[in-house]
Each structure stands twice: as C-alpha cells, then as structure tokens.
C-alpha positions as CSV (number, residue, x, y, z in Angstrom):
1,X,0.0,0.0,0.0
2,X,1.2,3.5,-1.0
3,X,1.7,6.3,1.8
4,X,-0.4,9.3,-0.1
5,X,1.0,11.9,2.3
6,X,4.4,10.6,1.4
7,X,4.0,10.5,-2.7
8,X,5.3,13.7,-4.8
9,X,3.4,14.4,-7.7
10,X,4.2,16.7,-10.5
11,X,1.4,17.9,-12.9
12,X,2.4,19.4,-16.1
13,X,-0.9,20.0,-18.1
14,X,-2.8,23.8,-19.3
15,X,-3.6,25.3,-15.9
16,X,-7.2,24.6,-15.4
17,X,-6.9,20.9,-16.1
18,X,-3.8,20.9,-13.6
19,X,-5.9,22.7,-11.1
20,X,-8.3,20.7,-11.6
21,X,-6.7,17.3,-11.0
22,X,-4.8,19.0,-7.9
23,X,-7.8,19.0,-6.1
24,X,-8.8,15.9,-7.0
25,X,-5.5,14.0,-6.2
26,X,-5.6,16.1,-2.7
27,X,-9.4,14.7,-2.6
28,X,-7.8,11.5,-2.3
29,X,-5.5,11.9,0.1
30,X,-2.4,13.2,-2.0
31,X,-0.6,15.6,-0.4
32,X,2.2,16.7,-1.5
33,X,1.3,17.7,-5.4
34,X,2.7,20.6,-7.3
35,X,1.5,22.0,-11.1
36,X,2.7,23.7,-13.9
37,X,1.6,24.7,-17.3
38,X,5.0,25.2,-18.7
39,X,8.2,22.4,-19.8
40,X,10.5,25.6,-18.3
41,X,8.7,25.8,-14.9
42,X,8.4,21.7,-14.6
43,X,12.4,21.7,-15.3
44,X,12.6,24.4,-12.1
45,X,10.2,22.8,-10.0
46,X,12.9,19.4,-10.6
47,X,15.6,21.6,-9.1
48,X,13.7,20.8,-5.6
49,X,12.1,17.7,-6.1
50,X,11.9,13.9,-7.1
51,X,9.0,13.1,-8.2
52,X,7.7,9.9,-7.4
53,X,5.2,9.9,-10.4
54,X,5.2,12.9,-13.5
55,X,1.8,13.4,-15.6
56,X,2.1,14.9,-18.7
57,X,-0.1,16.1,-21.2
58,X,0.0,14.2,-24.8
59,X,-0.6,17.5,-26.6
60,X,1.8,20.7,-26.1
61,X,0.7,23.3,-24.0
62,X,1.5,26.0,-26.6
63,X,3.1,26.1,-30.1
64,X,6.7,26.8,-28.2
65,X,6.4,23.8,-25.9
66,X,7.1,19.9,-26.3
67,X,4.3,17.4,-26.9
68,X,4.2,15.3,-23.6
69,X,6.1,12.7,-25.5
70,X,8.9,14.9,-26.2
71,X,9.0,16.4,-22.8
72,X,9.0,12.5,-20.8
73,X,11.7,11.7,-23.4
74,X,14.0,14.7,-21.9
75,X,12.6,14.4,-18.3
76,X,14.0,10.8,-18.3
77,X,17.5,11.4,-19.7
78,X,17.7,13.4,-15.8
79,X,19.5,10.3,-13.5
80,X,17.3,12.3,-10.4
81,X,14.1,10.7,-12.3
82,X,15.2,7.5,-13.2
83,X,13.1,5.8,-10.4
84,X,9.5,7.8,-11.2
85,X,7.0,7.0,-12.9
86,X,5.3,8.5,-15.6
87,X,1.7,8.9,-16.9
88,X,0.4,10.4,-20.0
89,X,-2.9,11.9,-20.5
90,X,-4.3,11.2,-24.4
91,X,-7.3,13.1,-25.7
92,X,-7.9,10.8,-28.4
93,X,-10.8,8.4,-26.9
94,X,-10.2,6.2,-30.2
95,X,-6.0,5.6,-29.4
96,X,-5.5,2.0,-30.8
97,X,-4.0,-1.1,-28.6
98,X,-0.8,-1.0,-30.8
99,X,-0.4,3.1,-30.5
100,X,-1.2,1.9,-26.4
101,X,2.0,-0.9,-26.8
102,X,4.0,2.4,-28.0
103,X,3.6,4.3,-25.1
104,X,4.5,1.4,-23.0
105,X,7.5,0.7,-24.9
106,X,8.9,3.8,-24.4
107,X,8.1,3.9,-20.5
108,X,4.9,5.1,-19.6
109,X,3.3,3.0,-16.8
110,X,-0.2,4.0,-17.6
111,X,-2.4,6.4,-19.9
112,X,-5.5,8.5,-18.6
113,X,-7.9,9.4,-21.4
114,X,-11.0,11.7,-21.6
115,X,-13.3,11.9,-19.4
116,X,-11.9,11.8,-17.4
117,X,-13.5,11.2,-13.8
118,X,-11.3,11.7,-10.3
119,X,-12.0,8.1,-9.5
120,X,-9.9,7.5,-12.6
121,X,-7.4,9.7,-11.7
122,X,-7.0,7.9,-8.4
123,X,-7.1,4.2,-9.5
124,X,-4.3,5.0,-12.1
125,X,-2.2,7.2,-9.2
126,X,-2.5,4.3,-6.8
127,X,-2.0,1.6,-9.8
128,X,1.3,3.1,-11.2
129,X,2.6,4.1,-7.5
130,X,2.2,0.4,-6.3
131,X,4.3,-0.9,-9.6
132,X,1.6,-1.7,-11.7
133,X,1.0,0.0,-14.9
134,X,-2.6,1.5,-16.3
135,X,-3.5,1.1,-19.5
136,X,-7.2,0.4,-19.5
137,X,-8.5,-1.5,-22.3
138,X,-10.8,1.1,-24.6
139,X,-11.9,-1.0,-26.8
140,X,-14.9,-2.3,-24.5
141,X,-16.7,0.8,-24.0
C-alpha cells in the first residue's frame, strides 16, 4: 500500500486541467502535489524535487512547448528521475491497442484518457505508485 502523504506528484498539463486534477489527487489523500503549465517551470520545479510519479499532457501546451512525449523523453534522460514514474494523458478516446503498446515501450506506466472522472485519476495514481501499470482496455466501451 502506498503512503499518499508521502508520494510527490508533478502535474504538467494547461492550468485549469492541472488545477483541476490538484484537487482531485488532494481529494484522495495526495498531499504533496505541485503543477505547472510550462516544460521551463516543470524543469525548475525538478531543481527541488523527485518526483515519485510525473503526468504529462499528450498534446503541447502552446506552439513553443514539447508534446508530452517529447518532454518525458527529456525528463527521463535526468539520473534524479530515473526511479519515477510517468503517466500520459491522451485526448484521443479512439488511441488503438498498438499506438497503447507504443507508449509502453517507451516507458509510460499507464495512460488516462477523456473523461476523465477523479476516480480514474486515483485508480491509475495508486495503480502506477504500487508498480503496476494503467492502460485500461478502450476497446470495450
């Protein structure tokens, strides 16, 4: 079982999604979460931290930024974030299982799609904390 209070979390989405799963994660008993909307900010925020899990958004945040693929490719050339893990959120609700075996190939332990629900939010959190990975199967909905 995973100590919530103990688990650092780093949010790197657009600013009202990242607010918004904040307070969902701290609904659940995370406590110790920070956010950004910027890949510039996220590398500052590293200067203090060690994340235990990063979630980054598929998509860039503007046209000057990484896509969240890009960014987790430089994030996990840093030794400091060898150990954490990684989730990425995808906005395309019809992501096929081989573009899903992609993601996991290159070291994502789970994907969180929209809608997203907090309940979701929390299963893949605890999942991907624990050492299991998150990739729920979309192709029965």
């Amino acid at each position: 079982m995973i100590d919530k209070e103990k688990c650092h979390i780093l949010i790197i989405q657009e600013a009202e999604n990242a607010m918004l799963s904040e307070a969902f994660l701290k609904h659940y008993g995370f406590k110790n979460v920070s956010i950004t909307s910027s890949s510039k900010d996220a590398l500052s925020i590293l200067e203090g931290m060690v994340p235990d899990l990063v979630i980054l958004d598929h998509r860039p945040l503007s046209n000057e930024e990484p896509t969240g693929i890009e960014l987790f490719q430089l994030m996990r050339q840093l030794p400091k974030l060898q150990k954490s893990a990684f989730l990425i959120y995808h906005w395309n609700p019809w992501l096929k299982n081989d573009e899903c075996q992609q993601l996991k190939m290159q070291g994502f332990k789970g994907l969180l799609r929209r809608p997203l629900t907090p309940a979701d939010l929390n299963e893949a959190c605890e999942s991907v904390l624990s050492g299991d990975t998150y990739f729920p199967d979309w192709n029965n909905d």
